[in-house]
TORPA-422377 format. One line per field, with one value per residue: residue number from 1; residue in one letter; x, y, z of N, C-alpha, C, O in turn. Coordinates in Angstrom, 2 decimals. Example, Ala and Ser with C-alpha at 12.3 -4.5 7.8 and 13.67 -1.06 7.14 Angstrom:
n: (1|2)
res: (A|S)
n.xx: (13.19|12.85)
n.yy: (-5.69|-2.25)
n.zz: (7.80|7.08)
ca.xx: (12.30|13.67)
ca.yy: (-4.50|-1.06)
ca.zz: (7.80|7.14)
c.xx: (13.20|12.90)
c.yy: (-3.30|0.03)
c.zz: (7.80|7.87)
o.xx: (14.24|13.41)
o.yy: (-3.32|1.14)
o.zz: (8.46|8.04)
//
This chain:
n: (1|2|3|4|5|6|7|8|9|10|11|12|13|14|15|16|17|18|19|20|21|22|23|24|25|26|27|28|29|30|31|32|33|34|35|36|37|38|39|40|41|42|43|44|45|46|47|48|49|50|51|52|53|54|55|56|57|58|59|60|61|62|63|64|65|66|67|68|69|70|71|72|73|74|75|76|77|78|79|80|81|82|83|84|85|86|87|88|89|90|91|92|93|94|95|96|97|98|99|100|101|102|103|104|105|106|107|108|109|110|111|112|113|114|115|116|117|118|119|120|121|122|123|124|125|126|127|128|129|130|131|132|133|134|135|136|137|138|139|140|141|142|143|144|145|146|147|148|149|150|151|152|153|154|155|156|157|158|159|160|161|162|163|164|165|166|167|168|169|170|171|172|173|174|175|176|177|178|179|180|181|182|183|184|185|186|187|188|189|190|191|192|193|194|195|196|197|198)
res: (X|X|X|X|X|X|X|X|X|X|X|X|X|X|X|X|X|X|X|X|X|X|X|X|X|X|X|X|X|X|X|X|X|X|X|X|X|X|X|X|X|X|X|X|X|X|X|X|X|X|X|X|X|X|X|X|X|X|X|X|X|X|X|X|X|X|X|X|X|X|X|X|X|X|X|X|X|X|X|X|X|X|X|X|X|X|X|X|X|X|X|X|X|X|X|X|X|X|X|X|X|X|X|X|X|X|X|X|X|X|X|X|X|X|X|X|X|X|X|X|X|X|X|X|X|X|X|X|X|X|X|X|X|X|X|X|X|X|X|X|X|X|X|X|X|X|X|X|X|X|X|X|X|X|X|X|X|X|X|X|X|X|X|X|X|X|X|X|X|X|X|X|X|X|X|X|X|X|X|X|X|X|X|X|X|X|X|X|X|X|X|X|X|X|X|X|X|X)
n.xx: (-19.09|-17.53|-14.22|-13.07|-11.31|-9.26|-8.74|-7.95|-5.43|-3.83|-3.18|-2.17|0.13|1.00|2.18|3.96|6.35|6.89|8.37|10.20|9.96|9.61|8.73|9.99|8.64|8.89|8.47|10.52|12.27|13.07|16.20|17.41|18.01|20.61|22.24|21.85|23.63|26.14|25.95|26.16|28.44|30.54|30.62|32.22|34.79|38.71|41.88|44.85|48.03|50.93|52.67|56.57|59.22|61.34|64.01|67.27|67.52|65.65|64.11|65.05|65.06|62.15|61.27|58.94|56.79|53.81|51.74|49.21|47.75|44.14|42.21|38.60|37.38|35.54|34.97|33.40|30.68|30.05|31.67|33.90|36.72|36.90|40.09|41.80|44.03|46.26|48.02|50.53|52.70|54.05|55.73|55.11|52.40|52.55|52.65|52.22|52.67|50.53|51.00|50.04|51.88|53.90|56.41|57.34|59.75|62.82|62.77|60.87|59.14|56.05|53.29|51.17|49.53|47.50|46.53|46.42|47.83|47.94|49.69|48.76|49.02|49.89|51.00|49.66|47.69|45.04|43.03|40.80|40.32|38.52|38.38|39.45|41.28|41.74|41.80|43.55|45.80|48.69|48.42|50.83|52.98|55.34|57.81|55.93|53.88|51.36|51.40|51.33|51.03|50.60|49.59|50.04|51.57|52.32|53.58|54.76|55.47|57.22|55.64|56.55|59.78|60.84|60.43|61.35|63.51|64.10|65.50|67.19|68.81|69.13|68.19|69.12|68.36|67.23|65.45|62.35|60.14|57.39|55.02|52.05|53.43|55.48|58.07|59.17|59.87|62.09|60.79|58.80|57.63|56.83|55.08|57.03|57.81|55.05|52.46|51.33|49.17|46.15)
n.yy: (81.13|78.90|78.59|75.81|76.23|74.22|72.98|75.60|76.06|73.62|74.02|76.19|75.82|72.75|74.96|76.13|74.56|73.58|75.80|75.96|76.53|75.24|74.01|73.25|70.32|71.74|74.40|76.11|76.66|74.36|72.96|72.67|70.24|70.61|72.10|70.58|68.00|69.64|70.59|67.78|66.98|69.00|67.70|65.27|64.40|65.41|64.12|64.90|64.55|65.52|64.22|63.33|63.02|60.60|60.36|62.57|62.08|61.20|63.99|65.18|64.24|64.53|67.22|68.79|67.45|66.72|65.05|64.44|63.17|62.87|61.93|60.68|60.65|58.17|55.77|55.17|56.32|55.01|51.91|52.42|54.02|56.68|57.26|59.61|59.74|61.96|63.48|65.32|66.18|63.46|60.95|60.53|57.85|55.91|53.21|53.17|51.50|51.54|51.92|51.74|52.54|51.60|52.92|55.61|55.98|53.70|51.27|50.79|48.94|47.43|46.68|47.91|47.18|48.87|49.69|50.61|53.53|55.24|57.06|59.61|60.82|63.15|63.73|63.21|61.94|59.99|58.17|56.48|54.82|53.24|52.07|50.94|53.34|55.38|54.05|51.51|49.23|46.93|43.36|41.14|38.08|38.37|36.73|35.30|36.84|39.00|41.44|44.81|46.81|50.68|51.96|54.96|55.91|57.03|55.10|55.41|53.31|52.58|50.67|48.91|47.14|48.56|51.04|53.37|53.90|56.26|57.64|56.07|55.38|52.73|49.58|49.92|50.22|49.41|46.45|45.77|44.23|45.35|45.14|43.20|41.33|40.73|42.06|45.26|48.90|51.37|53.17|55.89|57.97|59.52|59.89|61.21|63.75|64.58|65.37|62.26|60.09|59.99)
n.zz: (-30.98|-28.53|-27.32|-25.49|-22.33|-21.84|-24.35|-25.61|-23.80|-24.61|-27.47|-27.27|-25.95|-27.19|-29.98|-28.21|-27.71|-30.31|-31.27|-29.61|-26.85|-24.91|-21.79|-18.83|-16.03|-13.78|-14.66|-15.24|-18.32|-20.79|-21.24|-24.73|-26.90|-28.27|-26.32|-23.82|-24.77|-24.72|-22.56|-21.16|-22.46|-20.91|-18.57|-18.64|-17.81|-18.81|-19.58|-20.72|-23.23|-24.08|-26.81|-27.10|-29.61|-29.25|-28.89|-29.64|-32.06|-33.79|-33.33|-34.94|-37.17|-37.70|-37.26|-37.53|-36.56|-34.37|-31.95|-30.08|-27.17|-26.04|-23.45|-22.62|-19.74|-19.03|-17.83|-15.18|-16.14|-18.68|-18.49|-20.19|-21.31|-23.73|-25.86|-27.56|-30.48|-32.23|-35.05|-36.32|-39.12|-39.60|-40.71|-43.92|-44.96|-43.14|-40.24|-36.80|-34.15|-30.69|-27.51|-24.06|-21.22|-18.23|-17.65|-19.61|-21.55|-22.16|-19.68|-19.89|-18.59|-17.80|-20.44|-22.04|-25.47|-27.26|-30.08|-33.46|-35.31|-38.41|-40.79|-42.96|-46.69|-46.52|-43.67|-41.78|-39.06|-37.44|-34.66|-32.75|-29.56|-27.40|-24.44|-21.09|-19.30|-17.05|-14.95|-15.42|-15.50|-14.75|-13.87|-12.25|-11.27|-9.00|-7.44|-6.28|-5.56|-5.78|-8.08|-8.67|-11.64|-12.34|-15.59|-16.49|-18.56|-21.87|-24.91|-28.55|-31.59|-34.20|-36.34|-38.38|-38.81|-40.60|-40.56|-39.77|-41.32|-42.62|-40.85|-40.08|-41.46|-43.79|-42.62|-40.07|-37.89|-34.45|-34.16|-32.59|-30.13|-30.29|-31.51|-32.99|-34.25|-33.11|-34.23|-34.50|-35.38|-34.04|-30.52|-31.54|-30.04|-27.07|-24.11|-21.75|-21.00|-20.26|-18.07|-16.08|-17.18|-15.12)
ca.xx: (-18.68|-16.88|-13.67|-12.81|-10.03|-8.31|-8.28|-6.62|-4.12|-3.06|-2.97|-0.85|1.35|2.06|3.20|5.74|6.97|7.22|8.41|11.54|10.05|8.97|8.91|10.21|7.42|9.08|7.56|11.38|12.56|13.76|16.76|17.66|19.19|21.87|22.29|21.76|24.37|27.11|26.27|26.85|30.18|31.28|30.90|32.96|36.74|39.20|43.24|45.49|49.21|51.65|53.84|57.24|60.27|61.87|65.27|66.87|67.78|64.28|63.51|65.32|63.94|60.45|60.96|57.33|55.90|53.24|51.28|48.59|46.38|43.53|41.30|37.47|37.12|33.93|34.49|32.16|29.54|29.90|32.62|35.23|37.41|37.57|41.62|42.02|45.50|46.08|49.26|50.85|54.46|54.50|56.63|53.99|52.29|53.51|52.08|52.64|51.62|50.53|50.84|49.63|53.35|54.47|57.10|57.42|61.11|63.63|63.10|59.21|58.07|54.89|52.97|49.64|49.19|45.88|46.46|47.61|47.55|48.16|49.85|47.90|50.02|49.90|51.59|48.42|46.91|43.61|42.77|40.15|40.32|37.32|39.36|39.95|42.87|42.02|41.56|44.53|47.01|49.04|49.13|50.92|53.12|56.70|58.12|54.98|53.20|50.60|51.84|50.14|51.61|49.92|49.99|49.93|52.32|51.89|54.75|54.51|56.29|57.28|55.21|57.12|61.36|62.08|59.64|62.73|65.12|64.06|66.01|68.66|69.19|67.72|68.41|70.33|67.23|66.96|64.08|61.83|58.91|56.76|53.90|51.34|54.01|56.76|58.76|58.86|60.58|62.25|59.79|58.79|57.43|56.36|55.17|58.22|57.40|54.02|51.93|51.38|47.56|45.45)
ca.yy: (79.80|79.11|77.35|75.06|76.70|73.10|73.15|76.35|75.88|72.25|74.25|77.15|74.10|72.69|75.80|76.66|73.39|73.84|77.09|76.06|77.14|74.19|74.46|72.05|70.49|72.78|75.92|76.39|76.43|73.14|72.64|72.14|69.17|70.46|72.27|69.00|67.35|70.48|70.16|66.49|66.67|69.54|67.45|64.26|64.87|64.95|63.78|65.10|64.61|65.83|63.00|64.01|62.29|59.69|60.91|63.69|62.29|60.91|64.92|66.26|63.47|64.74|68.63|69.24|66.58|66.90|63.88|64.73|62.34|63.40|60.57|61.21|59.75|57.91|54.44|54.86|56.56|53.51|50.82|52.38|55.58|56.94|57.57|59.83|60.24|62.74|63.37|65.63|66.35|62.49|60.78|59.95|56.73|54.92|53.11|53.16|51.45|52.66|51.17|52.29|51.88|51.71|53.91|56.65|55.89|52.46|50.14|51.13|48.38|47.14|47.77|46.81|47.53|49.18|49.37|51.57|54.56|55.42|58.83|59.62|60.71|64.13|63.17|63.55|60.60|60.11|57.57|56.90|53.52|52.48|51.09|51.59|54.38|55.73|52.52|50.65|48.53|45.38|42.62|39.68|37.77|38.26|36.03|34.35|37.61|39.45|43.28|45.96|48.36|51.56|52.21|55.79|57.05|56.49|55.61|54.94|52.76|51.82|49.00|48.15|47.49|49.60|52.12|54.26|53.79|57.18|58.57|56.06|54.46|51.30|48.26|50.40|50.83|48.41|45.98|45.76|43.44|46.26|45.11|42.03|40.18|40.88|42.43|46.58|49.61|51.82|53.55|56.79|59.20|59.25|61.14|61.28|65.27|64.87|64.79|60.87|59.94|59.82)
ca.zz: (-30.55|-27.57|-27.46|-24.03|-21.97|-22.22|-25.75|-26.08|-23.14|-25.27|-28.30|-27.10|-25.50|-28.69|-30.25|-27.55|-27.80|-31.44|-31.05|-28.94|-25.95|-23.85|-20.06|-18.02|-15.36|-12.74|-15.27|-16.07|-19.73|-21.38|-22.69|-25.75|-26.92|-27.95|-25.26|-23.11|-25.18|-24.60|-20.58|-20.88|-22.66|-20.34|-17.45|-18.65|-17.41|-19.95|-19.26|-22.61|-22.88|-25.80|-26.70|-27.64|-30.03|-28.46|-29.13|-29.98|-33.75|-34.26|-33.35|-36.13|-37.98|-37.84|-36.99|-37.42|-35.74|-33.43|-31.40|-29.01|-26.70|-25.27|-22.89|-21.70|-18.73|-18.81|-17.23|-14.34|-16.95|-19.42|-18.48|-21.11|-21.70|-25.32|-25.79|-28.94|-30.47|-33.67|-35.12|-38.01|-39.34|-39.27|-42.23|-44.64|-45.12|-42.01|-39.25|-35.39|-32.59|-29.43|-25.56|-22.49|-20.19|-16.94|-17.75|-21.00|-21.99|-21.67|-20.24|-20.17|-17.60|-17.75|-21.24|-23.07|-26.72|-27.51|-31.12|-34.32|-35.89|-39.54|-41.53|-44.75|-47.45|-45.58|-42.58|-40.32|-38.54|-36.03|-34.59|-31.04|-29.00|-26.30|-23.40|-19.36|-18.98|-16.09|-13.87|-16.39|-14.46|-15.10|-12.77|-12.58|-10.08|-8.92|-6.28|-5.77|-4.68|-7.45|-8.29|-9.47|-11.88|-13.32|-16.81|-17.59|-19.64|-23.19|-26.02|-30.21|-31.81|-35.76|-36.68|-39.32|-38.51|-41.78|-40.75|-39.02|-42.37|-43.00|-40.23|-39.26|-42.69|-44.33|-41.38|-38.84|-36.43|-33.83|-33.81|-31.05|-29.94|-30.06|-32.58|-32.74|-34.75|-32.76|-34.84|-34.62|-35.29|-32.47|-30.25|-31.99|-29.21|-25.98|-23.15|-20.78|-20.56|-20.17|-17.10|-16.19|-17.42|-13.85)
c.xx: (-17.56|-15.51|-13.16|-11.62|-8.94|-7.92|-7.07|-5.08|-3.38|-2.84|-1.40|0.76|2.63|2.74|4.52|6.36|7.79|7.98|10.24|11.39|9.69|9.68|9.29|8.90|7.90|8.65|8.95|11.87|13.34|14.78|17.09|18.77|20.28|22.52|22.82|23.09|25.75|27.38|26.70|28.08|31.14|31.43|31.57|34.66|37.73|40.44|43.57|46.88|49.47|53.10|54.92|58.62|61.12|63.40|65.14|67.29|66.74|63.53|64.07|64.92|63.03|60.20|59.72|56.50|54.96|52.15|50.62|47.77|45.01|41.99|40.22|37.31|35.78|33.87|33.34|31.32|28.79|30.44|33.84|35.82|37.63|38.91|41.40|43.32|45.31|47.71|49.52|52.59|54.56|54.94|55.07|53.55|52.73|52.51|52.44|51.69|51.52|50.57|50.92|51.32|53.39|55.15|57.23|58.40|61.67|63.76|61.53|58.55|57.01|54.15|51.78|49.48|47.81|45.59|46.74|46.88|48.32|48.29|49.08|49.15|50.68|51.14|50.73|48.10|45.91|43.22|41.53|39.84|39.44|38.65|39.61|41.55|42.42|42.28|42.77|45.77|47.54|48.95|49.39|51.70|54.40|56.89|57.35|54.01|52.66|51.06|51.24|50.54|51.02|50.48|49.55|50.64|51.79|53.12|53.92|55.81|56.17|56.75|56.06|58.89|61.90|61.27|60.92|63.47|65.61|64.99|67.05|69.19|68.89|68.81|69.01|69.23|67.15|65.62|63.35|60.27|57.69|55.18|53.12|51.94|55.66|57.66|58.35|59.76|61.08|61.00|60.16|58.73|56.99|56.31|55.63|57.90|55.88|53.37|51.05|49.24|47.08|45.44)
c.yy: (79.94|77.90|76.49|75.95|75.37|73.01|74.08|76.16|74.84|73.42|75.49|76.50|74.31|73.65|76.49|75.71|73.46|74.55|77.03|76.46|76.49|74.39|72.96|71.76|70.92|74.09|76.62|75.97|74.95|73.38|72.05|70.91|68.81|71.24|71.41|68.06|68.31|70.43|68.83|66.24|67.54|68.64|66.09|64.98|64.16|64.98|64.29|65.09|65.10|65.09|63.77|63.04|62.27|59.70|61.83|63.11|62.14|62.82|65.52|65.23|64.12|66.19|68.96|68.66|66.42|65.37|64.26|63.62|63.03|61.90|61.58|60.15|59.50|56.47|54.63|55.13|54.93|52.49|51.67|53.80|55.78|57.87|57.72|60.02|60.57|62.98|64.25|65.95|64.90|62.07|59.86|58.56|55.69|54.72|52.93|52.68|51.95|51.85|52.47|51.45|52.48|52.59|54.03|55.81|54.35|52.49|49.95|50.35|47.67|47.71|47.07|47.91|47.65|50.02|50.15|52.82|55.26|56.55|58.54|60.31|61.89|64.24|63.44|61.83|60.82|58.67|57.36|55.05|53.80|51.73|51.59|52.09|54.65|54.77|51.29|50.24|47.17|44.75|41.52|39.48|37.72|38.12|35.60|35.53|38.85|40.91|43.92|47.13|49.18|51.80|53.53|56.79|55.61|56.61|54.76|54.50|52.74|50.67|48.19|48.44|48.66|50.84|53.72|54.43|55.14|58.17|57.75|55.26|52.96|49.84|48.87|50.64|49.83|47.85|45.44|44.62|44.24|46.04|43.60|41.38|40.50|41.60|44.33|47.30|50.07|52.37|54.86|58.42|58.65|60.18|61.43|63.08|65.36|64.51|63.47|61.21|59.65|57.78)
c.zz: (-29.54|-27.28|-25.90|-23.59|-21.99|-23.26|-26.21|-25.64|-24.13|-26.54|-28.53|-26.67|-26.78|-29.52|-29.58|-27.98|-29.10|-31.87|-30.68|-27.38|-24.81|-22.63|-19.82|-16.83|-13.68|-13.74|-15.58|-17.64|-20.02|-22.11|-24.31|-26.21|-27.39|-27.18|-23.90|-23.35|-24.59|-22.88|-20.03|-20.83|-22.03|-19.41|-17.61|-18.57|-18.44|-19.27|-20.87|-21.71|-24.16|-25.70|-27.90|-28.39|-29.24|-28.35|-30.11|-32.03|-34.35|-34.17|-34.87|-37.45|-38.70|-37.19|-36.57|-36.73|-34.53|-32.83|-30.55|-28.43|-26.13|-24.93|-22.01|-21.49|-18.51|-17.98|-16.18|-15.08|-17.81|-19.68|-19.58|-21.55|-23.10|-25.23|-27.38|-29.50|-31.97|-33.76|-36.34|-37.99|-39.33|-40.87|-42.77|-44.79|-43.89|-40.97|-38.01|-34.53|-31.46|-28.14|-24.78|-21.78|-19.30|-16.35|-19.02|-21.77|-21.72|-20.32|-20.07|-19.26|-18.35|-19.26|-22.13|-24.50|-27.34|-28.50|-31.84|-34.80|-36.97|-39.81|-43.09|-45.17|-47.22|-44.31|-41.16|-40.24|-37.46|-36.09|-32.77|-31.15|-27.87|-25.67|-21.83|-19.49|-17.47|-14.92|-14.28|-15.69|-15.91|-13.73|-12.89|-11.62|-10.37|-7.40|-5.64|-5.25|-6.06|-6.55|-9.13|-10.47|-12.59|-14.20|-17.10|-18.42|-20.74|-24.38|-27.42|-30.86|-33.39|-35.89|-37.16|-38.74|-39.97|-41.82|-40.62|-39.91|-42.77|-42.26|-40.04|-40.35|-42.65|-43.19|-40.52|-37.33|-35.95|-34.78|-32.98|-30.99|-29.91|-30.85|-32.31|-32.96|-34.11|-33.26|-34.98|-34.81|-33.96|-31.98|-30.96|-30.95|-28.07|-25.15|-21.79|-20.42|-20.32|-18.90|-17.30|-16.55|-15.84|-13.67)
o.xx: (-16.75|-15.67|-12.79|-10.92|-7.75|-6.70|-5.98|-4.05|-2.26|-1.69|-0.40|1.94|3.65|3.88|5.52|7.16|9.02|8.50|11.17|12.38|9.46|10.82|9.00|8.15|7.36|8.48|8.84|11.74|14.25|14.72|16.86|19.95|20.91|23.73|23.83|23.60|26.50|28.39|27.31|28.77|32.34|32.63|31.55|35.31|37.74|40.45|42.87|47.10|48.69|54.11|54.64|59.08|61.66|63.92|64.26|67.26|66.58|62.53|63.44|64.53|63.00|59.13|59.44|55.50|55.51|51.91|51.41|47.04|45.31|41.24|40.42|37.15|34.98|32.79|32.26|30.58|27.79|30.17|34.91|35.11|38.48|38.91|41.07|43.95|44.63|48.51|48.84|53.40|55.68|54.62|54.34|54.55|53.31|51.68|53.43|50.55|52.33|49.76|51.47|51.70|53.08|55.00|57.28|57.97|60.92|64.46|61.07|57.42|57.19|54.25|51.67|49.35|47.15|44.78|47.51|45.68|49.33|47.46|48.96|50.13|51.86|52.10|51.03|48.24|45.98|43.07|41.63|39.43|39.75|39.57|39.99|42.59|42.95|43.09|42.90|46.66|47.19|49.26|48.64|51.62|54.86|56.48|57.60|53.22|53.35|51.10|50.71|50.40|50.72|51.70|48.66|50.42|51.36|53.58|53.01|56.91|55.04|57.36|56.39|59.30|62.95|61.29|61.10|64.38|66.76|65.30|68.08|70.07|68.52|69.98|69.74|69.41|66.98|65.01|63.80|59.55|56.77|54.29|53.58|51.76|56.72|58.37|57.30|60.83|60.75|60.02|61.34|59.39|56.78|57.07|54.91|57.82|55.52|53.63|50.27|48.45|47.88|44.91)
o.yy: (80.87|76.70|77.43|76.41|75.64|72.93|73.86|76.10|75.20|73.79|75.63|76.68|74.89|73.34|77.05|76.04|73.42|74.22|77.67|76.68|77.11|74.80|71.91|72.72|70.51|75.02|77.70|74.79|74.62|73.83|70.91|70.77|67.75|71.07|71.56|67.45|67.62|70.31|68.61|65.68|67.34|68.56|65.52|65.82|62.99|65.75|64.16|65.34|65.16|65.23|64.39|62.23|63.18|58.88|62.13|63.88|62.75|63.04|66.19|65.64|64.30|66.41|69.36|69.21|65.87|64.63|64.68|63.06|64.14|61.27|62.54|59.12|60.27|56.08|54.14|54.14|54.22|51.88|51.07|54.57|55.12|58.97|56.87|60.71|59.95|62.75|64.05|65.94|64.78|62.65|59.01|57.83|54.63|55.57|52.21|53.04|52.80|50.92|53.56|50.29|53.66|53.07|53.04|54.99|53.69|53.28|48.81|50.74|47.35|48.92|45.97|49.14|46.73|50.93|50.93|53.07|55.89|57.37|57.62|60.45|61.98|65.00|63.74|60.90|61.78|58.02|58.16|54.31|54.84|51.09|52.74|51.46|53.88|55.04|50.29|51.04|46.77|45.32|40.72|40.36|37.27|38.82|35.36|35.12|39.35|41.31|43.57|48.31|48.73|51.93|53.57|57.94|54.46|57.68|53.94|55.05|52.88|49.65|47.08|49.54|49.28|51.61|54.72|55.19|55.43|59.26|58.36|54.43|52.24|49.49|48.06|51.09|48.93|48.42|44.38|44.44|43.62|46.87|42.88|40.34|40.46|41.93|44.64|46.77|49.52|52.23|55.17|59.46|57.44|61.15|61.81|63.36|66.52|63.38|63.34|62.11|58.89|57.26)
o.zz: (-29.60|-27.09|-25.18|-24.49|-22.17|-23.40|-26.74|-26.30|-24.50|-26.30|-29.23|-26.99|-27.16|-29.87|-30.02|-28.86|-29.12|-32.94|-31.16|-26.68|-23.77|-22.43|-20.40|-16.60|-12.65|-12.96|-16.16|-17.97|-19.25|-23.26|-24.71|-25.92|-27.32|-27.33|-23.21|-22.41|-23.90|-22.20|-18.99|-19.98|-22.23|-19.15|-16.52|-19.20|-18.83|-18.30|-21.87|-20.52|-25.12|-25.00|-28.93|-27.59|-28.61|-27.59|-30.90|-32.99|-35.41|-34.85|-35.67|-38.54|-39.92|-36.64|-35.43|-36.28|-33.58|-33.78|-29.70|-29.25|-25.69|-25.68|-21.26|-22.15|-17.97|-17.53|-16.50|-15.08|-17.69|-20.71|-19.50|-22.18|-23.68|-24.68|-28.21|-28.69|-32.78|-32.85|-37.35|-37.06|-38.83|-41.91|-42.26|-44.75|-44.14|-40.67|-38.10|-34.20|-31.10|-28.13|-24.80|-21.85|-19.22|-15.23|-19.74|-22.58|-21.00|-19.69|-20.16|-18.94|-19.53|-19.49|-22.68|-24.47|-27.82|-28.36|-31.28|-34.70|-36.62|-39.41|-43.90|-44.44|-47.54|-44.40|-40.01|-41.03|-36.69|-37.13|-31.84|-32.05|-27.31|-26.20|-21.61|-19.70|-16.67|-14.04|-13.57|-15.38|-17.02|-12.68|-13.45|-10.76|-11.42|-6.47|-4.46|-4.40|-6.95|-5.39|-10.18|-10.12|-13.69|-14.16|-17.95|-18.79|-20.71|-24.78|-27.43|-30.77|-33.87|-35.57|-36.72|-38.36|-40.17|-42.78|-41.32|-39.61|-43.13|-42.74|-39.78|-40.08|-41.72|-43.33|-39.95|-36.20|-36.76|-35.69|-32.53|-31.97|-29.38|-30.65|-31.42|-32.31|-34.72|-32.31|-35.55|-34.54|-32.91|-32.73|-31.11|-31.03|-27.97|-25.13|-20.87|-19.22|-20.14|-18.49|-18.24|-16.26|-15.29|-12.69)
//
């Protein structure tokens, strides 16, 4: 019995395929998809900063404390940059907010709040926000004439005003507008040493 040469060719097919070995219809090899996935996420451009305590008493504060950002730049890909921020050595249990600013340090300028990030009992935190960084301005109007200011440095603040008690004793920490309800601790860190986000 004789089998079709179409038959077999489809049959031998499907086992490359199966196999792992599928051709592309240039007769080069297919990648794999995760492969595919690893060439994708090489080619999205990543911005990182390392945000550093905001003074030096808040440093001896929090000795250990580490804060990293790191933003993949995808707006042109899909309208929105994922901005990750991780954190450890942080005083346990506590929450902080985060803004995109004008400037790092006082008197910070310009500053949009694009939301919090929590220590487990650990003193680690992670958190990742969807949002335009790289493209991230303010504008609004002074002396009748609209201004433009870039936002990329990045500071963290005490949500809470008694978040800080830990370091400057219970009510002695300013309180700052820094949170949805107005009411915040000092700023915690920021990345005044860090190269500005693009």
């Amino acid at each position: 019995m004789h089998l079709s040469s179409r038959w077999v060719t489809a049959v031998l097919a499907s086992a490359a395929l199966a196999s792992g070995l599928g051709t592309t219809a240039f007769g080069s090899p297919a990648a794999s998809p995760a492969a595919s996935a690893e060439a994708a996420a090489k080619a999205v451009p990543v911005a990182k900063q390392r945000l550093k305590a905001s003074s030096a008493e808040l440093a001896k504060c929090m000795p250990k404390a580490k804060v990293n950002v790191r933003v993949e730049l995808k707006t042109d890909a899909v309208g929105f940059d994922d901005f990750e921020i991780s954190g450890k050595g942080l005083p346990k249990n506590t929450t902080f907010t985060v803004f995109l600013l004008e400037q790092a340090d006082s008197p910070f300028g310009a500053a949009e709040y694009i939301g919090d990030i929590t220590s487990n009992k650990k003193g680690r935190a992670r958190n990742e926000f969807k949002l335009i960084v790289e493209e991230g301005f303010s504008s609004t109007l002074v002396n009748g004439q609209r201004v433009r200011k870039e936002l990329n440095q990045v500071g963290m603040w005490f949500a809470d005003p008694a978040g800080d008690d830990f370091c400057f004793g219970k009510g002695k920490g300013a309180i700052t507008p820094f949170d949805g309800d107005d009411e915040a601790g000092v700023q915690a860190f920021n990345s005044r040493y860090a190269t500005p986000l693009p």
